[in-house]
FIMIFI-736496 format. One record per residue (C-alpha): x, y, z; residue number from 1. Coordinates in nm, 4 decimals, padded with zeros to 6 digits. Layout:
N
> u, v, w, seq
> X, Y, Z, NUM;
...
***
This chain:
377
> u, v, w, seq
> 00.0000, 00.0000, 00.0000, 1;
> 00.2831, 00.2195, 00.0890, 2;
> 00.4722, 00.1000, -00.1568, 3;
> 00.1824, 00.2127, -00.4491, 4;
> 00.1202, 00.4975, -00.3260, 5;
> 00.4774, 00.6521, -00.2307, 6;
> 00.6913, 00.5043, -00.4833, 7;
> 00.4534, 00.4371, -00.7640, 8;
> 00.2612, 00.7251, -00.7719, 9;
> 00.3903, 01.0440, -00.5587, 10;
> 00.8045, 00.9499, -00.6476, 11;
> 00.7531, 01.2004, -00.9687, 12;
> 00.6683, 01.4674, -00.7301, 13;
> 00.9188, 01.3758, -00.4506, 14;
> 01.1960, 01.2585, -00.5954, 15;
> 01.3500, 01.1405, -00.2327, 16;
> 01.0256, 00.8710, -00.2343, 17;
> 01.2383, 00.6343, -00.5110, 18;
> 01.3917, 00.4916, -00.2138, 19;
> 01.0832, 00.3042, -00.1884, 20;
> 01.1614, 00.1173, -00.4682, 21;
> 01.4737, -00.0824, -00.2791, 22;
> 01.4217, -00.4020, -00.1765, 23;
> 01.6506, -00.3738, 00.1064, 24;
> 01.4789, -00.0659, 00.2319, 25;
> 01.1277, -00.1833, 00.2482, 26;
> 01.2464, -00.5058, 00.4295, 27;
> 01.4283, -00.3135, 00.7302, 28;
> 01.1134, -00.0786, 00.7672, 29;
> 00.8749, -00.3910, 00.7055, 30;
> 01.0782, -00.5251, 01.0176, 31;
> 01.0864, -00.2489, 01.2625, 32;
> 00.6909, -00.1953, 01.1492, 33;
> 00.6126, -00.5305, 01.2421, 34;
> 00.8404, -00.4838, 01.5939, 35;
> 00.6720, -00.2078, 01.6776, 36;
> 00.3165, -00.3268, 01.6071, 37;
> 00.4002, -00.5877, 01.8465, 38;
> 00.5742, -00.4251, 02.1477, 39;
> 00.2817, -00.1167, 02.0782, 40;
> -00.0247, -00.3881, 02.0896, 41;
> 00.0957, -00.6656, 02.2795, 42;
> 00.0043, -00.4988, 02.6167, 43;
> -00.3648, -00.4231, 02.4981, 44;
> -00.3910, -00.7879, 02.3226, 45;
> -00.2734, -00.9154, 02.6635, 46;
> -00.5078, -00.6876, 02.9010, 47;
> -00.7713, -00.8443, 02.6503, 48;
> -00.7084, -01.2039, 02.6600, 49;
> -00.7231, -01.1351, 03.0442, 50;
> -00.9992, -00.9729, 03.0486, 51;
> -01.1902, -01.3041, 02.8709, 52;
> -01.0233, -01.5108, 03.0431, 53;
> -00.8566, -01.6759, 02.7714, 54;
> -00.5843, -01.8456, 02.9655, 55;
> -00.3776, -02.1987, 02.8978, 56;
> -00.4537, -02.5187, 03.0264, 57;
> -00.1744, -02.7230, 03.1324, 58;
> -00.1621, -03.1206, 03.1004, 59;
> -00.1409, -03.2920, 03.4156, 60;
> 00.1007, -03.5437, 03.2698, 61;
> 00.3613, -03.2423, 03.2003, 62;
> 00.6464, -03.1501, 03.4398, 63;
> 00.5300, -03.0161, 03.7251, 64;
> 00.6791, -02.6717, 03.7057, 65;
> 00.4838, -02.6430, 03.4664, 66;
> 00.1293, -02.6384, 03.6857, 67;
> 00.2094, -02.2688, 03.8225, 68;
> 00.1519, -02.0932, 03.4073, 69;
> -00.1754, -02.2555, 03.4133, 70;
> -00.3849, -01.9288, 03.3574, 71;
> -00.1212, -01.7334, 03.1424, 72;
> -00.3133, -01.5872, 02.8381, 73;
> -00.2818, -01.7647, 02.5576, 74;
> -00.3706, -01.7036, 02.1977, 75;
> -00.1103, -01.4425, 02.1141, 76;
> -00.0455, -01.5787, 01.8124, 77;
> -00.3265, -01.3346, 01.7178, 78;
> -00.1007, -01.0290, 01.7630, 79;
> 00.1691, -01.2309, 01.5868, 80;
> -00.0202, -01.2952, 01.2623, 81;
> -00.1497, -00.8890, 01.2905, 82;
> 00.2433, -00.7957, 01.2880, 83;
> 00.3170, -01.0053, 01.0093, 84;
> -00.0131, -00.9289, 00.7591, 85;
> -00.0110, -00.5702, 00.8031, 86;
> 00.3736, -00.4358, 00.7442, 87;
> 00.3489, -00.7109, 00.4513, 88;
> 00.0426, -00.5200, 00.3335, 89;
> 00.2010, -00.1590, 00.3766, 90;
> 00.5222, -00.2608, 00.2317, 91;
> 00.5279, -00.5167, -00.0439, 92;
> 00.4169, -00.4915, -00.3685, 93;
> 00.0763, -00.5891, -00.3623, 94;
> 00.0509, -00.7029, -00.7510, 95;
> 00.3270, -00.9584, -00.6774, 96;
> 00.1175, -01.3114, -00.6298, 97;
> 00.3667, -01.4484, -00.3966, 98;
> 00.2972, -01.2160, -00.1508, 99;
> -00.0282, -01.2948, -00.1235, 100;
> 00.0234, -01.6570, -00.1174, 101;
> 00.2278, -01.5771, 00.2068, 102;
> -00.0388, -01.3935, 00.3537, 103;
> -00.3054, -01.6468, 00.2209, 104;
> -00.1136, -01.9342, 00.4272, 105;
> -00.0551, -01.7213, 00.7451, 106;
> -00.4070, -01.6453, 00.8069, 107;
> -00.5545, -01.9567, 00.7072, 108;
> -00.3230, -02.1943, 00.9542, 109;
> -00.3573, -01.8788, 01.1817, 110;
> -00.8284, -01.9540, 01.1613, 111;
> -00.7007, -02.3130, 01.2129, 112;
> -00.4832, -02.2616, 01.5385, 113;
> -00.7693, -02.0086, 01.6748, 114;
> -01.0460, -02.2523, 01.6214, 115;
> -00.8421, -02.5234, 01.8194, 116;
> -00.7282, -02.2791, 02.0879, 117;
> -01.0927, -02.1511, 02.1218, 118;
> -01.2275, -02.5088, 02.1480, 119;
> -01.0126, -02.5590, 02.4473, 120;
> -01.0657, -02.2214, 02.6003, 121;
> -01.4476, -02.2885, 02.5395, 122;
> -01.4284, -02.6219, 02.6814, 123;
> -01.1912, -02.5629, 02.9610, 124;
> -00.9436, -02.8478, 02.8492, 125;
> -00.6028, -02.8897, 02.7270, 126;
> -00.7614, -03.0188, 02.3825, 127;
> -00.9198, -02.8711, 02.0919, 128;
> -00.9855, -02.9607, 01.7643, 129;
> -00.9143, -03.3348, 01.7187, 130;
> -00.6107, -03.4526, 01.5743, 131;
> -00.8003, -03.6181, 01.2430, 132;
> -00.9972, -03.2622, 01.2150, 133;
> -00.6651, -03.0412, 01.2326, 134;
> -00.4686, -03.2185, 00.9684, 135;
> -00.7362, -03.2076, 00.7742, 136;
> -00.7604, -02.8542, 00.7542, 137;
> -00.3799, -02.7694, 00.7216, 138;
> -00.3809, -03.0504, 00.4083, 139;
> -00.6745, -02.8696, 00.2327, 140;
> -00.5224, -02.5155, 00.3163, 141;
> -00.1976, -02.6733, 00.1804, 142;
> -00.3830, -02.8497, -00.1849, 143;
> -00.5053, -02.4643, -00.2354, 144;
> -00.1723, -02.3551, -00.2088, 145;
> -00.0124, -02.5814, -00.4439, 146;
> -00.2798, -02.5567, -00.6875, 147;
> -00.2159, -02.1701, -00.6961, 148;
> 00.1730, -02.2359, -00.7524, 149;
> 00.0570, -02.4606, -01.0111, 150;
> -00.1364, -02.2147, -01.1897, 151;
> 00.1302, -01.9803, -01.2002, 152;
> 00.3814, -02.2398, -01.3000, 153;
> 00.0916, -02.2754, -01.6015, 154;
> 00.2010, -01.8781, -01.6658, 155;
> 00.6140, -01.9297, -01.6271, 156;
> 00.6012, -01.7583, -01.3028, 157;
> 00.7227, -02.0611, -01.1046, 158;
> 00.8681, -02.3817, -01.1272, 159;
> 00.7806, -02.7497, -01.0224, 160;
> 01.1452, -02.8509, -01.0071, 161;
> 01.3824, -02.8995, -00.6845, 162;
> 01.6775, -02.7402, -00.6306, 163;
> 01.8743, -03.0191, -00.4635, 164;
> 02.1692, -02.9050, -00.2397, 165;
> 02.5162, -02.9808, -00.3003, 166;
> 02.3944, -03.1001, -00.6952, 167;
> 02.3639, -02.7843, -00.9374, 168;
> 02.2504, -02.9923, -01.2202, 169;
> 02.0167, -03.2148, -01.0632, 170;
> 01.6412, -03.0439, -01.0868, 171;
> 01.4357, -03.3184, -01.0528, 172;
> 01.0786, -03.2357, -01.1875, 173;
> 00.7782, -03.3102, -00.9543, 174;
> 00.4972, -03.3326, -01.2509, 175;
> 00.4913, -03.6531, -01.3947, 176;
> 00.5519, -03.5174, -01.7618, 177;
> 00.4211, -03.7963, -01.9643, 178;
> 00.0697, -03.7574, -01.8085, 179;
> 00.0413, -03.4364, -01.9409, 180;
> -00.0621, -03.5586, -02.2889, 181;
> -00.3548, -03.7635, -02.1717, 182;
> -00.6480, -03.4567, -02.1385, 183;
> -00.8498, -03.6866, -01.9015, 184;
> -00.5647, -03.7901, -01.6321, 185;
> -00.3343, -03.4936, -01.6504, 186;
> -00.4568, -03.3719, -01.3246, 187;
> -00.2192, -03.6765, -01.1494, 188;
> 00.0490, -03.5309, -01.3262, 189;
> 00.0494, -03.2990, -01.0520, 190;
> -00.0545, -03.5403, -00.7725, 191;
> 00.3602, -03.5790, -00.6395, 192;
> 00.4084, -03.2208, -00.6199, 193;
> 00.0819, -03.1912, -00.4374, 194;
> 00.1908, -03.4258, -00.1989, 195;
> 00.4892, -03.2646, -00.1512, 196;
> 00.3542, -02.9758, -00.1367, 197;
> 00.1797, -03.0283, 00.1465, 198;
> 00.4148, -03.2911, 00.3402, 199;
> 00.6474, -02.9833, 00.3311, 200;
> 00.4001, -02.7243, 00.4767, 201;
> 00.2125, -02.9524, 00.7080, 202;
> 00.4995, -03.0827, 00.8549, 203;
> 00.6532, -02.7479, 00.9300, 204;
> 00.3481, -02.6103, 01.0518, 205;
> 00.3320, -02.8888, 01.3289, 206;
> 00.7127, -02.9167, 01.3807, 207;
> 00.6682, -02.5032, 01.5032, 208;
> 00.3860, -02.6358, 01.7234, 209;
> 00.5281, -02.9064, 01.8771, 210;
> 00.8438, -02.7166, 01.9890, 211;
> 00.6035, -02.4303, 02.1709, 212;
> 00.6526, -02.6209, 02.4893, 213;
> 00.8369, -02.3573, 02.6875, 214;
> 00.8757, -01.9689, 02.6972, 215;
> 01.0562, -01.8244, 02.4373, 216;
> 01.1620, -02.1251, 02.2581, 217;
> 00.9692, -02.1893, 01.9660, 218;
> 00.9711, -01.7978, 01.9031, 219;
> 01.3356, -01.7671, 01.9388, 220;
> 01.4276, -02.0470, 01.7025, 221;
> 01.1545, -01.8646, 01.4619, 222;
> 01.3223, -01.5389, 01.4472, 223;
> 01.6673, -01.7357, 01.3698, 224;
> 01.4809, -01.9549, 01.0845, 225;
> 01.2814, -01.7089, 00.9274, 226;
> 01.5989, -01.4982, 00.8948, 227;
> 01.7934, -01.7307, 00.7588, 228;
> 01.4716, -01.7861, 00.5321, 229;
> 01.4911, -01.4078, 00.4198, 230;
> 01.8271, -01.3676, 00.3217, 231;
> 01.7653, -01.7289, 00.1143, 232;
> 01.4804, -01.5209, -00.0464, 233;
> 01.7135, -01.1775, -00.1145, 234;
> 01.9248, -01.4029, -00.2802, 235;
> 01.6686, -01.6155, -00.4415, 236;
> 01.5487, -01.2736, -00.6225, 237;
> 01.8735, -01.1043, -00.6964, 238;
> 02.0549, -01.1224, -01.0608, 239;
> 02.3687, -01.0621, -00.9176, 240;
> 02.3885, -01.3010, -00.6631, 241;
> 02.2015, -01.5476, -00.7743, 242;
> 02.4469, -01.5932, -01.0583, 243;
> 02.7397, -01.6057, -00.8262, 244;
> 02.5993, -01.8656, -00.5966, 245;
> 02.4691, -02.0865, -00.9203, 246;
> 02.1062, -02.0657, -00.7865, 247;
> 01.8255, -02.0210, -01.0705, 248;
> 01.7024, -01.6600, -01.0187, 249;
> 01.3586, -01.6200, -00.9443, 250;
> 01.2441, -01.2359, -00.9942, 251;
> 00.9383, -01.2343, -00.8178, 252;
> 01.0048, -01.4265, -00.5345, 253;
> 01.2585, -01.1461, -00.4417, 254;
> 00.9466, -00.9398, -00.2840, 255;
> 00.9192, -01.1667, -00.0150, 256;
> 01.1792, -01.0761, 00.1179, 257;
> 00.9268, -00.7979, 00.2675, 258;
> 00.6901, -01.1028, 00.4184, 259;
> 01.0291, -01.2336, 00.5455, 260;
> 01.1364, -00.9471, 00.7107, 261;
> 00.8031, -00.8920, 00.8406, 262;
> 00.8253, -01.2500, 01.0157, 263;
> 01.1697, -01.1912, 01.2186, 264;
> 01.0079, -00.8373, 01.3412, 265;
> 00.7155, -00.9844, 01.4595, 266;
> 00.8793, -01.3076, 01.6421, 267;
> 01.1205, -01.0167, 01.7950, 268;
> 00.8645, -00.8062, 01.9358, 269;
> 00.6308, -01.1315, 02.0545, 270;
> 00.9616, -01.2392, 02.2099, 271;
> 00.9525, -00.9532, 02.4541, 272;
> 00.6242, -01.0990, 02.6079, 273;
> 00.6887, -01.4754, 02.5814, 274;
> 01.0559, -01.4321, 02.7402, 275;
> 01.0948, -01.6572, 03.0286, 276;
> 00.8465, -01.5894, 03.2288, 277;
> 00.6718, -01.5420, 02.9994, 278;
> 00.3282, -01.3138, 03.0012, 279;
> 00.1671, -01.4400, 02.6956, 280;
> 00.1533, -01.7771, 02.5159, 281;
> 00.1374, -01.7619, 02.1326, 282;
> -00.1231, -02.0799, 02.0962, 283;
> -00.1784, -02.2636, 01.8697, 284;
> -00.3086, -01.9736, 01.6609, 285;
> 00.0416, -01.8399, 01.6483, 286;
> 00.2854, -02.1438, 01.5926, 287;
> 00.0477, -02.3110, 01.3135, 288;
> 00.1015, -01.9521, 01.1351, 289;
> 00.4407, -01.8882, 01.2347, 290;
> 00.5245, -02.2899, 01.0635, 291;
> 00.2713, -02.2704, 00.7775, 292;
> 00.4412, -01.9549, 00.6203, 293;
> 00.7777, -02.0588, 00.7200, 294;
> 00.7133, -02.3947, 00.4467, 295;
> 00.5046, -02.2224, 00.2308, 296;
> 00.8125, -01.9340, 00.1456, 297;
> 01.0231, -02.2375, 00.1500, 298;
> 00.8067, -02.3964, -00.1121, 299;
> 00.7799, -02.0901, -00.2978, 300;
> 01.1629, -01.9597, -00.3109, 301;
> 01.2054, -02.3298, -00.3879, 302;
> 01.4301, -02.4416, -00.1034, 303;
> 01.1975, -02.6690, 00.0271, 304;
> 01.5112, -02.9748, 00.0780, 305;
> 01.7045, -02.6834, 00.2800, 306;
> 01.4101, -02.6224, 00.5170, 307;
> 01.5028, -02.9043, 00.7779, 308;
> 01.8380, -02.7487, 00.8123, 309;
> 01.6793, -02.3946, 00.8416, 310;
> 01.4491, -02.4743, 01.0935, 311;
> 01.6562, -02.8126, 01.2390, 312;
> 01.5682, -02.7622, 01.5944, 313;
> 01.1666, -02.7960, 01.4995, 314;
> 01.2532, -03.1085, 01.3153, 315;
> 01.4209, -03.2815, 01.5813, 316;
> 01.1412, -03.2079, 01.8068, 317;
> 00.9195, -03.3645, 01.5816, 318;
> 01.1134, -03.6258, 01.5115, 319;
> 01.1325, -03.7024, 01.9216, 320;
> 00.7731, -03.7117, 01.9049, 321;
> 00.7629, -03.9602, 01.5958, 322;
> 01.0231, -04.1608, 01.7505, 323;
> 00.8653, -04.1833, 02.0932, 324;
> 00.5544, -04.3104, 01.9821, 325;
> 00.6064, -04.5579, 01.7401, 326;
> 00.8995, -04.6964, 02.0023, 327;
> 00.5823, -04.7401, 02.2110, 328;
> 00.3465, -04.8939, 02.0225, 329;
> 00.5934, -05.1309, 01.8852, 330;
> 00.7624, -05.2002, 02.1706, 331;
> 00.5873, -05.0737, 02.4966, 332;
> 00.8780, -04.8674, 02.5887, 333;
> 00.9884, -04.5107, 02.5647, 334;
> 01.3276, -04.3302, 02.4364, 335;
> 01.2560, -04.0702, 02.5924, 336;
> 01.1449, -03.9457, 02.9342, 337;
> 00.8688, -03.7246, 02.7673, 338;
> 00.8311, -03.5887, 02.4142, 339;
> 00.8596, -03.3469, 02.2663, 340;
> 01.2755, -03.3114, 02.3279, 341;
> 01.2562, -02.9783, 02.5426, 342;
> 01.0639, -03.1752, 02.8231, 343;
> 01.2753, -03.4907, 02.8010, 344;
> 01.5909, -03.2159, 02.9336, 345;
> 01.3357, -03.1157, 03.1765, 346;
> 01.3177, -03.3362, 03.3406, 347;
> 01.6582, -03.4717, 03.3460, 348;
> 01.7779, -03.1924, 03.5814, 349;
> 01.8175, -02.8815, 03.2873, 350;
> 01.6633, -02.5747, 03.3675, 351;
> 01.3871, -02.3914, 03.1569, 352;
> 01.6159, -02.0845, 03.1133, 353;
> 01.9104, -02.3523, 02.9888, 354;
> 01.6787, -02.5510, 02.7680, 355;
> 01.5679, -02.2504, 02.5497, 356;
> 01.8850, -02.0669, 02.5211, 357;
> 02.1268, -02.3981, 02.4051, 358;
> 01.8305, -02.5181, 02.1370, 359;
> 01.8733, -02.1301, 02.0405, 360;
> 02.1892, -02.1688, 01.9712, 361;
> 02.1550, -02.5272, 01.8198, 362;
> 01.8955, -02.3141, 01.5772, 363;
> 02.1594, -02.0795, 01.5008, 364;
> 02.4152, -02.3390, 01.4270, 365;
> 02.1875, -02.4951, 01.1943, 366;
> 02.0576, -02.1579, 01.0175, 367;
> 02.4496, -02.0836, 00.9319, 368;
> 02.4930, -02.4314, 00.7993, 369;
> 02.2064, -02.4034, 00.5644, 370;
> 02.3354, -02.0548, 00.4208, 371;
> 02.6375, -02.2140, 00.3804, 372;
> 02.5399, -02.4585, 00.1466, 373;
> 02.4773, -02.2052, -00.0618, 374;
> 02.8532, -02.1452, -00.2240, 375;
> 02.8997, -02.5527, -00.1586, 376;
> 02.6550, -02.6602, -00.4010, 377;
***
């Protein structure tokens, strides 16, 4: 919005408004606008979830220091996905479609994380929406999504192929080209990148959830993942280097960079709140967001094989979840003392406060790795 009407239409009458037209500059105000939006509404979105009484329920089964944040506000994934939307909206190019795809995904797995933190708040329990009911919802939101990539792959916009790491040549198409021909089964042509599609997105949406177990972490490993995320995306979009790091450039993908920037701004001011001890829980209205647009830029920027080292620290929590239960139905016994990861430290002795800051800087370690294989590939 800001970006139409100071740049495209009032830069011939103040020359100083070109500025505007920077990438660079758009993303570092898109930031602080979404840091501000949060550390200038959190304390009224707080003072309101109080005021309803929209607190979170804690499972008995959980560590017991855990009992005493039974009644912290929860839901503040609201003022997360409000940070995010609206410097995205005031800063980015609003013709650009991939923008909107961003915002598309952010507020639909945001309506899906409300409507299963409501449920519990309604029904004073510690679950909502059933597990069948959930997926269900992020794998539709995730089929519209793909179909709109696919109909702007139709129009050259976008591509269907992988960029593999460490192989520059190797761009393995996901649209089964020899189905194409047939008129009345080309649709599964595009069944496998469907499904990948929305493995990719799903799974990172519930990875984010399952690691918002304590204060602070899952936000604190966000703002590392979706920065590592934007600079992928700057580079993604740039001639220059994209040519020097042998990536296939993708123009228009460059302008979420703006959505990207918006993300680590909002995570950053939401941090403030959700800091050990923390004042406000983001739900699960703010971690299905926060991990549905983290996959869907990832899909979109096409460095969908590079997410789990982006965001590493979510997949190992999801894998300790994956791996504890299928240990128990198989075998009746555990790996771990409790799963997700962050509670099986827990209660092995590690403090809250030393839990959250070493998977921080596990995240980190894994962000740098995956920017890295950039110049190896």
């Amino acid at each position: 919005m800001l970006y139409w009407l100071l740049y495209l239409k009032l830069q011939h009458f103040v020359p100083p408004f070109r500025i505007f037209r920077y990438l660079t500059f758009r993303t570092a105000f898109s930031s602080l606008t979404a840091l501000f939006t949060a550390l200038i509404v959190g304390p009224l979105v707080i003072k309101r979830l109080r005021e309803f009484q929209i607190g979170q329920f804690i499972r008995e089964e959980g560590p017991k220091a855990h009992q005493k944040k039974a009644g912290t506000p929860t839901m503040g994934g609201l003022l997360i996905a409000i940070a995010i939307v609206v410097p995205t909206l005031l800063w980015a190019d609003l013709s650009n479609r991939f923008v909107w795809i961003a915002v598309f995904a952010t507020c639909a797995f945001a309506a899906i994380g409300f409507t299963d933190d409501y449920t519990k708040v309604t029904h004073r329990r510690n679950l909502g929406l059933t597990g069948r009911a959930k997926l269900g919802l992020q794998i539709a939101t995730s089929v519209v999504i793909s179909v709109l990539l696919i109909a702007m792959q139709t129009r050259g916009i976008y591509s269907t192929r992988l960029i593999v790491p460490f192989f520059k040549q190797f761009h393995p198409d996901l649209v089964v080209q020899s189905l194409e021909r047939y008129p009345h089964i080309w649709p599964l042509a595009f069944l496998p990148f469907v499904a990948f599609v929305a493995l990719v997105i799903v799974g990172s949406s519930n990875a984010v959830n399952l690691t918002d177990g304590l204060d602070g972490l899952a936000i604190g490993c966000t703002v590392i993942a979706a920065g590592a995320l934007t600079v992928l995306t700057y580079v993604s979009g740039h001639a220059t280097f994209a040519t020097y790091l042998e990536i296939p450039r993708m123009p228009q993908v460059g302008e979420l960079t703006i959505f990207g920037g918006a993300m680590v701004g909002s995570s950053i001011g939401f941090l403030w709140y959700n800091a050990h001890p923390a004042e406000v829980f983001m739900g699960d209205v703010g971690s299905l967001a926060l991990g549905g647009a983290i996959g869907t830029v990832a899909v979109m920027i096409k460095q969908e094989l590079l997410l789990p080292f982006i965001g590493g620290v979510f997949v190992i929590e999801a894998l300790s979840v994956i791996l504890q239960v299928g240990s128990y139905k198989l075998r009746k016994k555990r790996i771990f003392k409790m799963a997700p990861i962050h509670h099986h430290f827990e209660l092995m002795g590690w403090s809250e406060s030393k839990i959250i800051v070493r998977f921080w800087i596990a995240s980190l370690v894994f962000a740098l790795f995956a920017l890295t294989t950039l110049k190896l590939r």
